[in-house]
RODO-2510 file (C-alpha; in nm, 4 decimals, decimal comma):
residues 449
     n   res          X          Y          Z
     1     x     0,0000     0,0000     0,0000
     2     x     0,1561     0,3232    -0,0767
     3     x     0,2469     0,5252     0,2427
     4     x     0,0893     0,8295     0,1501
     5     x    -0,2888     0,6507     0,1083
     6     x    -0,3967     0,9145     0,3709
     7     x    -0,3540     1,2379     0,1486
     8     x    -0,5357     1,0373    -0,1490
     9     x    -0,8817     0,9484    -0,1969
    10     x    -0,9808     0,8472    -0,5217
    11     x    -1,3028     0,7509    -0,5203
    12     x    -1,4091     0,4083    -0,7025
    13     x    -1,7808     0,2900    -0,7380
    14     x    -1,7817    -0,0841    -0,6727
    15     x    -2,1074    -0,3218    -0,7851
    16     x    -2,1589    -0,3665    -0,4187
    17     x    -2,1255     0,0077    -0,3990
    18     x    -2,4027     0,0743    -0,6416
    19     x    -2,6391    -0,1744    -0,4720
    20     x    -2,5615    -0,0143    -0,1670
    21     x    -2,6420     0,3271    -0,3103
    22     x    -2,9675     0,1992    -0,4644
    23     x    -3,0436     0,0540    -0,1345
    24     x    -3,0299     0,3379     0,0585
    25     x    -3,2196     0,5458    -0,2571
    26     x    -3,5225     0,2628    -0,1767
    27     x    -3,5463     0,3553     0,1813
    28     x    -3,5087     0,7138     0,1803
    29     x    -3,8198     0,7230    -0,1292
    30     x    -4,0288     0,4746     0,1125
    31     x    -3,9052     0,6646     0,4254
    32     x    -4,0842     0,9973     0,2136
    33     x    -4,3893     0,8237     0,1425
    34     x    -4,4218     0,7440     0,5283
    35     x    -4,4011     1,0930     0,6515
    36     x    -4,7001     1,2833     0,7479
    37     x    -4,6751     1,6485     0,8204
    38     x    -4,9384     1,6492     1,0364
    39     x    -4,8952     1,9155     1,3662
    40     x    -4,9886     1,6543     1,6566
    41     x    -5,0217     1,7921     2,0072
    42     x    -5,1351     2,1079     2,2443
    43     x    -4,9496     2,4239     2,2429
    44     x    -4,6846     2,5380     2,3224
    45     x    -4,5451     2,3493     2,0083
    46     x    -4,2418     2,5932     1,9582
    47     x    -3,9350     2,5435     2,1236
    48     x    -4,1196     2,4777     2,4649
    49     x    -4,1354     2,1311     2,4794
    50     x    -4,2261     1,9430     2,8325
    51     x    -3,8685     1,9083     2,9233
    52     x    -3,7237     2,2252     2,8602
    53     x    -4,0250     2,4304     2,9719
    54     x    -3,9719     2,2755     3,2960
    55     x    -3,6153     2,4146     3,2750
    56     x    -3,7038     2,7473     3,2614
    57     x    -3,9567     2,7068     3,5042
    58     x    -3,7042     2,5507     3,7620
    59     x    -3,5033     2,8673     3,6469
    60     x    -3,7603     3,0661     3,7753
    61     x    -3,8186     2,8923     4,1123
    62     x    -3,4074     2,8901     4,2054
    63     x    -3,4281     3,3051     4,0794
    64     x    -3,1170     3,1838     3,8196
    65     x    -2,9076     3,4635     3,6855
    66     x    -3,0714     3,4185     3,3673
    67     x    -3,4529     3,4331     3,4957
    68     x    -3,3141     3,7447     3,7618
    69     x    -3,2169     3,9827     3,4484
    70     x    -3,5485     3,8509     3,2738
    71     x    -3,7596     3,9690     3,5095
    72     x    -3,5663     4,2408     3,5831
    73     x    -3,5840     4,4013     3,2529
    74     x    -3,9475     4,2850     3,1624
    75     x    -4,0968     4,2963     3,4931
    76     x    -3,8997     4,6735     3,5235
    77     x    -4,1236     4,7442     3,2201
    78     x    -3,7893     4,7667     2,9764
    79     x    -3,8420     4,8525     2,5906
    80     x    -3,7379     4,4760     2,4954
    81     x    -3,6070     4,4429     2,1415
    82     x    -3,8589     4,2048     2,0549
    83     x    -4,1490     4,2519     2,2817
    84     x    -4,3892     4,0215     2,1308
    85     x    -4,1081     3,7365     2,2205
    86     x    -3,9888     3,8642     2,5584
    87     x    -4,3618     3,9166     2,7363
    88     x    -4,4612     3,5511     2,5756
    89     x    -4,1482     3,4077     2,7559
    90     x    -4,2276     3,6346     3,0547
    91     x    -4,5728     3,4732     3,0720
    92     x    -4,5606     3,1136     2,9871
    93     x    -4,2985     3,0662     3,2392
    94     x    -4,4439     3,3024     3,5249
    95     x    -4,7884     3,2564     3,4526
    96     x    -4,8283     3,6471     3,4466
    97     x    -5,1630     3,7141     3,2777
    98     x    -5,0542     4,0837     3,2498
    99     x    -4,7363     3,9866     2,9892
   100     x    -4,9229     3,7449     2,8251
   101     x    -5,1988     3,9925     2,7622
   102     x    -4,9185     4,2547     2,6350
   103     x    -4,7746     4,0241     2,4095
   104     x    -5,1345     3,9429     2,2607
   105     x    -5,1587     4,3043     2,2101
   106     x    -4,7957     4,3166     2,0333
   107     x    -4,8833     4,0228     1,8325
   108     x    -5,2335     4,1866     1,7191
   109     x    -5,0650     4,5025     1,6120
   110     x    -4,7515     4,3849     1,4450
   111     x    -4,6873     4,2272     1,0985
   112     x    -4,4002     4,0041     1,2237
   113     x    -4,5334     3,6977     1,1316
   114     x    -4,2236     3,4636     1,3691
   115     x    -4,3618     3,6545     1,7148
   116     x    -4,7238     3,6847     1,5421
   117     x    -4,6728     3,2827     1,5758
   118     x    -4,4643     3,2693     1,8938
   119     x    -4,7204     3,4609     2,1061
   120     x    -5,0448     3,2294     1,9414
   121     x    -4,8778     2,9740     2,0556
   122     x    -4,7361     3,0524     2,4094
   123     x    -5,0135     3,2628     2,4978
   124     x    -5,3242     3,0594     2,4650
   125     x    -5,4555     3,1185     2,8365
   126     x    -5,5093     3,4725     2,7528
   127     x    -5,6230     3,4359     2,4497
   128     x    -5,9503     3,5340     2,3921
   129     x    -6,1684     3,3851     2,1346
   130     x    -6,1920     3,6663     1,8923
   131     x    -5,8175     3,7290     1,9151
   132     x    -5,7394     3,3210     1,8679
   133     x    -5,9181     3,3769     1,5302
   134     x    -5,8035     3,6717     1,3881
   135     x    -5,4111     3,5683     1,5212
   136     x    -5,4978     3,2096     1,2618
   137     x    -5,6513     3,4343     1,0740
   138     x    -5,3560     3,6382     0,9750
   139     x    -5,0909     3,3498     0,9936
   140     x    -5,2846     3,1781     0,7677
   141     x    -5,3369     3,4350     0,5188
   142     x    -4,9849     3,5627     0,5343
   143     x    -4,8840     3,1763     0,4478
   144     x    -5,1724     3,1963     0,1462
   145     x    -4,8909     3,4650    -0,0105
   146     x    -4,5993     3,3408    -0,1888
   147     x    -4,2901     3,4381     0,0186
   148     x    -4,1070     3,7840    -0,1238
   149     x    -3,8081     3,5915    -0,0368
   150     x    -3,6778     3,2222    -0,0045
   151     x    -3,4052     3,3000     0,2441
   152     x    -3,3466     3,1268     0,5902
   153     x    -3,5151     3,3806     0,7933
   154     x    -3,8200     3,3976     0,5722
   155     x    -3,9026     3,0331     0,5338
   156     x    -3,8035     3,0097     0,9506
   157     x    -4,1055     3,2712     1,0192
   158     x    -4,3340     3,0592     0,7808
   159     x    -4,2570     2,7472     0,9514
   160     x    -4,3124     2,8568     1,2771
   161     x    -4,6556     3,0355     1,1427
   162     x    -4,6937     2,6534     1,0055
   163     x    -4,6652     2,5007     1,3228
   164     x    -4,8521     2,7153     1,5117
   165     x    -5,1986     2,6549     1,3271
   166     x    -5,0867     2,2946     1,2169
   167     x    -5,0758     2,4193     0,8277
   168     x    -5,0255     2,0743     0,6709
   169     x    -5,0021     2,1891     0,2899
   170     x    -4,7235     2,4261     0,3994
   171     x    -4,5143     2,2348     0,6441
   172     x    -4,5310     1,9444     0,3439
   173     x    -4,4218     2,2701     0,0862
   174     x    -4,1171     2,3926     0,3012
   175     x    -3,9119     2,0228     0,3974
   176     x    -4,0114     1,9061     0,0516
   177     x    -3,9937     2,2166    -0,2172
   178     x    -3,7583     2,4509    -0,0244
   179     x    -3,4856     2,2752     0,2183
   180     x    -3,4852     1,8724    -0,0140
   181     x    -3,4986     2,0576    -0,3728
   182     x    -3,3115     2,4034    -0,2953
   183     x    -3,1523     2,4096     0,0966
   184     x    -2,9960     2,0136     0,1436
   185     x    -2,8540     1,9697    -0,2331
   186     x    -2,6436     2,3268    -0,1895
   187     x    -2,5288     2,2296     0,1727
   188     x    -2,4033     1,8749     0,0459
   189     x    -2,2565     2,0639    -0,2842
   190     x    -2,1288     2,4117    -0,0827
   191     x    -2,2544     2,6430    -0,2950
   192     x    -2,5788     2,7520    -0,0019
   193     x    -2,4735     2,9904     0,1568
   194     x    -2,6111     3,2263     0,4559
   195     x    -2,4765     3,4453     0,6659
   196     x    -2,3828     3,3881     1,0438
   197     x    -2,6939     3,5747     1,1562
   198     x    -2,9010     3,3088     0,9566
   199     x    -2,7405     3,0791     1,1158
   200     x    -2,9944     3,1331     1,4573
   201     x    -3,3006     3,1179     1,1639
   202     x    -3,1638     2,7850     1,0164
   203     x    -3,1726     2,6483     1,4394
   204     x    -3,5065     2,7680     1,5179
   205     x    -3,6401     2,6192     1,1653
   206     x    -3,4686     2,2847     1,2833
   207     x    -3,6357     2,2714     1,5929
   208     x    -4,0078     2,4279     1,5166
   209     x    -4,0058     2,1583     1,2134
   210     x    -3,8512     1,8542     1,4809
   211     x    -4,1062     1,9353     1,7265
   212     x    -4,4021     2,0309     1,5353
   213     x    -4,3567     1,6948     1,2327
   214     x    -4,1146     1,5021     1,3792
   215     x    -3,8378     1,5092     1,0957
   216     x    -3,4835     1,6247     1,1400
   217     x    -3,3780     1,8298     0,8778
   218     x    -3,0500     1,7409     0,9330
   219     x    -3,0773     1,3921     0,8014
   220     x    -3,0685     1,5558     0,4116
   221     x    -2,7534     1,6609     0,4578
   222     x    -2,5243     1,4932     0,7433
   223     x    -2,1967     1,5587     0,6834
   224     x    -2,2348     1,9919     0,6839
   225     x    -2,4088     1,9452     1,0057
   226     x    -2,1688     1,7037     1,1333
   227     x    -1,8827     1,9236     1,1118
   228     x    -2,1037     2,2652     1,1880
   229     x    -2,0518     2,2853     1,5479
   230     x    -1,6174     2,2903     1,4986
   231     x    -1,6876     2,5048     1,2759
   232     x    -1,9009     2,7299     1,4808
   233     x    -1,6671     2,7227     1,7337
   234     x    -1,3481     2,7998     1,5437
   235     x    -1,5018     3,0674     1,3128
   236     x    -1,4578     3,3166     1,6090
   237     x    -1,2212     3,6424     1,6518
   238     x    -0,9809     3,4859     1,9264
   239     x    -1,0028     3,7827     2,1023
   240     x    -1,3493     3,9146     2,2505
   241     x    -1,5648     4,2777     2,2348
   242     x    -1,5983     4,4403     2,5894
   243     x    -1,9697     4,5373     2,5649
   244     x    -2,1790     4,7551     2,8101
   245     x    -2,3711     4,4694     2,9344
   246     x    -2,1469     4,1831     2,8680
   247     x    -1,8165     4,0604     2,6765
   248     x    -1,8897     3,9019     2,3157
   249     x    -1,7305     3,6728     2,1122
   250     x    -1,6942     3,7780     1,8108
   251     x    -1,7673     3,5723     1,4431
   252     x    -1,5723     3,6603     1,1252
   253     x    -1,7035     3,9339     0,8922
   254     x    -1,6609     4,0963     0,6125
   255     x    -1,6535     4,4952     0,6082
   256     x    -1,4921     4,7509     0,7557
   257     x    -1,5957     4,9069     1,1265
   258     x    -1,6941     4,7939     1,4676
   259     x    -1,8573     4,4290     1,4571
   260     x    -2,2091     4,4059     1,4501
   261     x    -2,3369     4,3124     1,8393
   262     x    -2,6932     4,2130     1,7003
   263     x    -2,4896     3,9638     1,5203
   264     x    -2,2395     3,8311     1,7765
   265     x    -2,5677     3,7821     2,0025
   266     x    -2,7453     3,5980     1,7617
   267     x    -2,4129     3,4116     1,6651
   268     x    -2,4466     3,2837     2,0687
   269     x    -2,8219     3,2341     2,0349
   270     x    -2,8039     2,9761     1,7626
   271     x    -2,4609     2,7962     1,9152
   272     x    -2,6976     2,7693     2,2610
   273     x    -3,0072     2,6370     2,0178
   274     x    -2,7782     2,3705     1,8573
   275     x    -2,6644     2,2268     2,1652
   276     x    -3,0511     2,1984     2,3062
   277     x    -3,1497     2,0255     1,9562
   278     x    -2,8769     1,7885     2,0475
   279     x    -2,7237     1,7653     2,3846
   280     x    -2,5744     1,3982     2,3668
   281     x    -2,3804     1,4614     2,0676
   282     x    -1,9946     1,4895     2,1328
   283     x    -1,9768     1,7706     1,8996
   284     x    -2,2390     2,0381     2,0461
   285     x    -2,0996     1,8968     2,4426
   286     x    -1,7678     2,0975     2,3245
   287     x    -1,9732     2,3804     2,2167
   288     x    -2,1646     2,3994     2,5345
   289     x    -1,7791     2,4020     2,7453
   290     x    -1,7055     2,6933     2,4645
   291     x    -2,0836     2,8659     2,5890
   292     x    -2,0798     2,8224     2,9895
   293     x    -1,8106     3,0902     3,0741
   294     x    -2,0618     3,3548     3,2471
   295     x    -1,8763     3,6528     3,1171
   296     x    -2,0538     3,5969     2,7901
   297     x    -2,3865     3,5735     2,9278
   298     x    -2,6112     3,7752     2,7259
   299     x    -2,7684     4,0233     2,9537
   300     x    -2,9052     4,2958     2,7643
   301     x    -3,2653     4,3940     2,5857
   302     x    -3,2017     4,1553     2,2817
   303     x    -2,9345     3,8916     2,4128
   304     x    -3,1322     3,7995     2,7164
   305     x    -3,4749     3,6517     2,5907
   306     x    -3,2340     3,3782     2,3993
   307     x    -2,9758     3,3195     2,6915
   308     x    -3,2840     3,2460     2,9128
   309     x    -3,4765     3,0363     2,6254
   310     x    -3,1863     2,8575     2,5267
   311     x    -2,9254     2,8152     2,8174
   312     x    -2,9251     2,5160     3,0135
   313     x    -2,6529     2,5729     3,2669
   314     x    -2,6817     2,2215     3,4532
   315     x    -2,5760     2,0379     3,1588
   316     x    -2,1918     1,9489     3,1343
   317     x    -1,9184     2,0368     2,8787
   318     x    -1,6459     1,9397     2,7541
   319     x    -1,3626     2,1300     2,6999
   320     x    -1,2868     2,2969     2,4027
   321     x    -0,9002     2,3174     2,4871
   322     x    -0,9087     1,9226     2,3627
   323     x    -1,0083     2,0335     1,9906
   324     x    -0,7729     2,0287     1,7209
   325     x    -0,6869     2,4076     1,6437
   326     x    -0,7528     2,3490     1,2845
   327     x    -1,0784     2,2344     1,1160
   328     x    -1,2129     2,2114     0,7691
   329     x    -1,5461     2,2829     0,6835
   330     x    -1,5575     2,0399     0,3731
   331     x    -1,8683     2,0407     0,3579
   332     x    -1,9016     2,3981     0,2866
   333     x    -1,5644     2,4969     0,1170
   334     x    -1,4329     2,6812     0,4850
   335     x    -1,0935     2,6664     0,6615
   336     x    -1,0345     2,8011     0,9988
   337     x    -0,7498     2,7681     1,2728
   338     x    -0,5605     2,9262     1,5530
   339     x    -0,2402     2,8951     1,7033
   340     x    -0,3702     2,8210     2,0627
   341     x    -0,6861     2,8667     2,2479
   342     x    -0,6213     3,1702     2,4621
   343     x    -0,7446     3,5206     2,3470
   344     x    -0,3796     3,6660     2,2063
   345     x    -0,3688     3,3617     1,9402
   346     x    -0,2927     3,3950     1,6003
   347     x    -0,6317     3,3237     1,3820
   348     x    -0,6601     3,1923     1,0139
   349     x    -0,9958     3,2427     0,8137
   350     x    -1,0657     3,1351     0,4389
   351     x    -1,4352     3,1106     0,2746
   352     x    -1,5512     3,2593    -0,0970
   353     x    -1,1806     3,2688    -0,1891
   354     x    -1,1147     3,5597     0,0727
   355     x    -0,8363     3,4910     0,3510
   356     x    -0,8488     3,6554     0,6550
   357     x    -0,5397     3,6635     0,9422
   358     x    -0,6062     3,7747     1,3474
   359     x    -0,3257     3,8744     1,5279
   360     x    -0,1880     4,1408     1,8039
   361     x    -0,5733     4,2452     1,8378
   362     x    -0,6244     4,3394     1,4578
   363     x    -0,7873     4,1835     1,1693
   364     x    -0,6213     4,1868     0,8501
   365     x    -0,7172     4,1277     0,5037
   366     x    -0,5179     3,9235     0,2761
   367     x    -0,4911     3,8140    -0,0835
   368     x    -0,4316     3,4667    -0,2587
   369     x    -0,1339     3,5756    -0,4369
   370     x     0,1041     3,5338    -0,1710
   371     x     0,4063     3,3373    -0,2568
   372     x     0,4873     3,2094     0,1068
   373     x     0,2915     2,9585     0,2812
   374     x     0,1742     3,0242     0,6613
   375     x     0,2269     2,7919     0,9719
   376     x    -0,0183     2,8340     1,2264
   377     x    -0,0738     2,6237     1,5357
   378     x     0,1417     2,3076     1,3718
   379     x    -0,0534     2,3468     1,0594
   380     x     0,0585     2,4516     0,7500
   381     x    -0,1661     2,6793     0,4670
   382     x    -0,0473     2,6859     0,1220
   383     x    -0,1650     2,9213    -0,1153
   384     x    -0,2404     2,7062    -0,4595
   385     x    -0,1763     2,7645    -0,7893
   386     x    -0,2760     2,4771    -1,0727
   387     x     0,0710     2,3799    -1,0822
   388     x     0,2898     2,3701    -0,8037
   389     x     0,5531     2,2201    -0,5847
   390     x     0,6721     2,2424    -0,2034
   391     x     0,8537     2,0451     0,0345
   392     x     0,6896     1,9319     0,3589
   393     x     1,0066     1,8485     0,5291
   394     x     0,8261     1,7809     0,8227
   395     x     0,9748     1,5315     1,1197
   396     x     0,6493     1,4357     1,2349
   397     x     0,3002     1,3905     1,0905
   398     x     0,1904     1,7011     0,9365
   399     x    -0,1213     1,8720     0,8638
   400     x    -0,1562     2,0326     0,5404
   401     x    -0,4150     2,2462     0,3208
   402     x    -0,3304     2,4375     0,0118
   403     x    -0,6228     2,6562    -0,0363
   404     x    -0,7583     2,9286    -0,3650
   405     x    -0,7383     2,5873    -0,5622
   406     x    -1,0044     2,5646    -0,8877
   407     x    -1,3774     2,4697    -0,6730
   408     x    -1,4744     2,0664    -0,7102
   409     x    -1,1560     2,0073    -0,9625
   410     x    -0,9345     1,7347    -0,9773
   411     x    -0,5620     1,7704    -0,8988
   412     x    -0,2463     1,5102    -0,9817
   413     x    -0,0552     1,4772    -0,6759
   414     x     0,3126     1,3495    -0,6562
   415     x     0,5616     1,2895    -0,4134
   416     x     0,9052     1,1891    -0,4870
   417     x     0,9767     0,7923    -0,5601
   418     x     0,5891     0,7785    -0,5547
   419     x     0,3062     0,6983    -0,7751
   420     x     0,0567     0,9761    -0,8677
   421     x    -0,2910     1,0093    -0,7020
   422     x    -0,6026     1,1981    -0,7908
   423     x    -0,7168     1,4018    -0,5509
   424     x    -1,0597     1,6818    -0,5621
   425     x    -1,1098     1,9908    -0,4096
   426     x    -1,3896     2,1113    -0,2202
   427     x    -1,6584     2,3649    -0,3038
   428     x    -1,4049     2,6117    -0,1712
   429     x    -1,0886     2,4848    -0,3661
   430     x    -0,8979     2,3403    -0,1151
   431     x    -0,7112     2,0128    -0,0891
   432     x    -0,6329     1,8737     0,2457
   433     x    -0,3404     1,6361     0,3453
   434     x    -0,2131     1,4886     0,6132
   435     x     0,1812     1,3708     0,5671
   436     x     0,3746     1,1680     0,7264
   437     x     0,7084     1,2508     0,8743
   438     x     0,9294     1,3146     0,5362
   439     x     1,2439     1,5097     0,4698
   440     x     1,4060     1,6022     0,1495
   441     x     1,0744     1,4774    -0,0727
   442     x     0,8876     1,7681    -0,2839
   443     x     0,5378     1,7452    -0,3494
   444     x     0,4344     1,8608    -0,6995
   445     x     0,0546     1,9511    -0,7670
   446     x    -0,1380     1,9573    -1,1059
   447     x    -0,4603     2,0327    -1,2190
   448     x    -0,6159     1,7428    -1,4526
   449     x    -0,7114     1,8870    -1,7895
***
């Protein structure tokens, strides 16, 4: 077997392959005539299942830090950033007829169709009749429109309006026209994109369509949600914003200026909803050691509705100080690393073809023309070019990308005194290897014709 089988992967269909493929084609189309889109069960169907509503409830009854600045600023009669949201928490968890009633009277005047369905649905002991209709009323009409826009946070706010007033035809329109035929395909290929603030949408569609149907969105495209949580994780500034009410971390950007702090909020939120959609994975329990630091609890008018929705501080961690520094988004074409864990590392950032460097407190902006390749953290980033060559001249195993590589293209790879493999980028153009320890061998790269 040639030694350097781990930087290779040519990719061979084999008969039993093909039946295997076929095989799993058969189950997924009977798995799709099985499912029923159906909305089974009482309110509240969003987010507030048994188990976690009893969470915030026990919050409430051990006056948690979370439920204290909660009721501090709604009970203190705070302009909330989302009011509609904030007095339906309020209520459902205190029983406070006078929030609920407020955020009936929000959800009445307002043309937000996500709280419009939030406070139906959390609110129905203040309901009154008249108002339960002309709430469905309005969801359902708004979902009679064709959407102005396809994009996360649009389809979210219909789903949720979906769920709400158990609109079959809809639910059964979003998993099967939007997220199988537009959403899953781009994930698996890397060419869907949305931006980090999306990225809270694309968790609360996940769990309104879990809870409400009972399928996991996820399962169309496993691999990008497999490695999303690293990612999450690794996509951050090392070093974090001082804020008024709290310290944030901080996720990459494009642009000049100050960050965005609606952003870096809702960057939290939707790392704190992934972990609740699934706490027993290994993946989201290092995300949740990443979230528990108390510093970055979210304690303003915006941050605090989600920390207190979404937090569950009894759960256990693991430390993120045991991932790898580096990690690959394959899946979606993204590299990130850093040279240690602490908040004066060196940070490494490439997505779209644009690179992006942290270090000494500054970001900096860099092109894919540079000659010289980088070393961060024991990893090494080359910048590609169709045809090249480098030496690893490493004395131990090595981790290796070359990156700005043609998108989904097939490359000749050579080392000395060895044959040469076929290897494929990713949607983003970057090859990955892994060498063992060498010295004195070049490595010469091609693009196939």
């Amino acid at each position: 077997m040639c030694p350097y089988d781990t930087i290779v992967g040519v990719k061979r269909t084999t008969r039993r392959g093909a039946l295997a493929t076929i095989a799993a084609g058969a189950l997924g189309a009977q798995q799709a005539q099985e499912e029923e889109f159906q909305v089974y069960g009482d309110s509240p169907r969003l987010f507030l299942n048994a188990r976690r509503l009893r969470l915030l409830k026990r919050e409430r009854e051990r006056t948690s830090v979370r439920w204290t600045q909660l009721e501090t600023l709604v009970a203190g009669k705070a302009q909330m950033a989302e009011q509609g949201l904030a007095h339906a928490l309020y209520h459902i968890v205190s029983g406070s007829a006078e929030f609920g009633k407020s955020a009936v009277q929000f959800a009445l005047q307002t043309n937000d169709m996500r709280q419009q369905a939030i406070v139906l649905d959390w609110c129905q002991a203040v309901l009154s009749e008249e108002q339960l209709k002309l709430l469905s009323t309005r969801l359902r009409q708004g979902l009679g429109a064709a959407p102005a826009k396809r994009d996360m946070g649009t389809m979210r706010d219909r789903a949720l309006a979906a769920v709400a007033i158990g609109h079959k035809e809809e639910l059964e329109r979003i998993v099967k026209e939007w997220w199988r035929k537009e959403v899953a395909p781009g994930l698996r290929a890397g060419s869907y994109r949305y931006t980090r603030e999306d990225s809270y949408a694309l968790f609360e569609m996940l769990h309104a369509i879990r809870d409400g149907i009972q399928i996991d969105l996820r399962d169309d495209a496993p691999r990008y949600f497999k490695e999303l949580p690293f990612y999450h994780v690794l996509s951050y500034y090392p070093a974090t914003f001082p804020a008024a009410e709290n310290e944030y971390r901080v996720p990459f950007y494009d642009g000049d200026g100050e960050p965005d702090l609606r952003v870096a909020a809702l960057a939290r939120a939707a790392d704190l909803a992934m972990v609740a959609f699934d706490t027993n994975a290994q993946e989201t329990q290092f995300v949740q050691g990443w979230l528990i630091h108390d510093r970055f609890l979210m304690r303003g008018v915006f941050g605090i509705v989600y920390e207190f929705l979404w937090a569950n501080p009894y759960q256990p961690g693991l430390s993120y100080y045991h991932l790898p520094l580096s990690m690959h988004h394959a899946a979606s074409g993204r590299l990130a690393l850093r040279s240690s864990w602490e908040d004066d590392a060196v940070w490494f950032h490439y997505s779209d073809r644009k690179v992006q460097f942290f270090e000494e407190g500054r970001r900096k902006d860099r092109g894919l023309n540079s000659p010289a390749p980088v070393e961060i953290g024991g990893t090494v980033v080359h910048f590609g070019r169709d045809t090249m060559k480098f030496q690893p001249a490493n004395a131990e195993l090595q981790k290796t990308y070359i990156i700005g590589l043609a998108p989904n293209a097939r490359y000749d790879i050579e080392v000395d005194d060895e044959e040469i493999v076929e290897k494929m980028t990713d949607a983003g153009g970057i090859l990955e290897f892994d060498f063992p320890p060498m010295q004195d061998k070049s490595v010469r790269v091609k693009r196939v014709p």
